[in-house]
N, C-alpha and C positions, 0 to 999 in steps of 0.2 A: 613816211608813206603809209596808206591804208593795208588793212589787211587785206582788202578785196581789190579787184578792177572790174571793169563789164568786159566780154568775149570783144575781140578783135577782129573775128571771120567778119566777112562784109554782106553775108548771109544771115548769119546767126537769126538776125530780128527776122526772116520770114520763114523759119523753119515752125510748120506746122505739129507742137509738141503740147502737151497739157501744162508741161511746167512754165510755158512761156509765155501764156497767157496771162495778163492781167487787166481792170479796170472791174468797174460796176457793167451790170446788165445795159444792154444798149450802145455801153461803150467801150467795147472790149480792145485790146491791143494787143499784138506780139513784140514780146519784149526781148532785146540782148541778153542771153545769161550771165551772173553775175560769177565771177571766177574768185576762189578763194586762193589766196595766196600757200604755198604750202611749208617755205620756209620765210616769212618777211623780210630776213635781210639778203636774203638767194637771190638774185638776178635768174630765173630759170622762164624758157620755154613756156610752161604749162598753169603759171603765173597769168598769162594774156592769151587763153584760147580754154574755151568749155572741149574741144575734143579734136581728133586729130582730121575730120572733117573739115571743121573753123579754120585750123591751122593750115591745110591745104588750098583751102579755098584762099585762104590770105597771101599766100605765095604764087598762087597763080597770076591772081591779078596784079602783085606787086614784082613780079620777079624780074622783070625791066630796071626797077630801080635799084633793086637788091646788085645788080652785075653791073651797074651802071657806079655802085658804090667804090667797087673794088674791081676793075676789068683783070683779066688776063691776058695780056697778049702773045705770053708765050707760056710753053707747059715747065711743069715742073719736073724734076728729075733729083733721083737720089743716087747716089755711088752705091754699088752694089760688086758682090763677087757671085759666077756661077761656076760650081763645080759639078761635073759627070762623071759616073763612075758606071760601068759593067756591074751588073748582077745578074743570080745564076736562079732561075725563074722554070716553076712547072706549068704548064697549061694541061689543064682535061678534056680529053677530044669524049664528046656525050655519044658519040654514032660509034667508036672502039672500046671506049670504057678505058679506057687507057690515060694516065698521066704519060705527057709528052715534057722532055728537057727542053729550056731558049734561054736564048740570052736578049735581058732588055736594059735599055740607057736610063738608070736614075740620076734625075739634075738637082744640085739645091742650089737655092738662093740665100746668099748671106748676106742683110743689109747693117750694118753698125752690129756686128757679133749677135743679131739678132735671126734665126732660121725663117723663113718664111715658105 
């Protein structure tokens, strides 16, 4: 594979820019920018899009096919644990100047021993 690709947005070529110009006088053209690759053997993103404009615009118009790839038809779900616990909590009343005592519910989520 080449070091380079040209931009993928479907825009790219009429973005009114200086660098995107080319030909001789009289016949001038707006060109696709050309995209340097940044690791060659890297499969990445940024590979096929001069910015993340190009890259939006290529998703918009393609994003029918994109879900059309992989549907969803139902949501995903992870096992999870919730734990609550009482804690002993100040508030500042700003109109007494006063620290006020409460009591409020802290929850955590535990997904695969991981806190979330």
């Amino acid at each position: 594979m080449s070091d380079y690709s040209w931009c993928h947005g479907p825009y790219c070529h009429k973005k009114q820019t200086q660098d995107r110009v080319r030909g001789v006088k009289g016949n001038k053209v707006l060109r696709t920018r050309k995209v340097r690759w940044y690791q060659s053997q890297v499969e990445h993103m940024w590979n096929y899009f001069c910015g993340q404009r190009c890259m939006t615009d290529y998703i918009n118009e393609h994003l029918r096919a994109f879900i059309a790839i992989a549907p969803r038809p139902e949501p995903l779900e992870t096992p999870c644990e919730v734990t609550t616990r009482k804690v002993q909590g100040t508030s500042y009343n700003w109109q007494t100047g006063e620290n006020k005592p409460h009591t409020y519910t802290e929850k955590t989520i535990v997904v695969d021993n991981i806190n979330v």
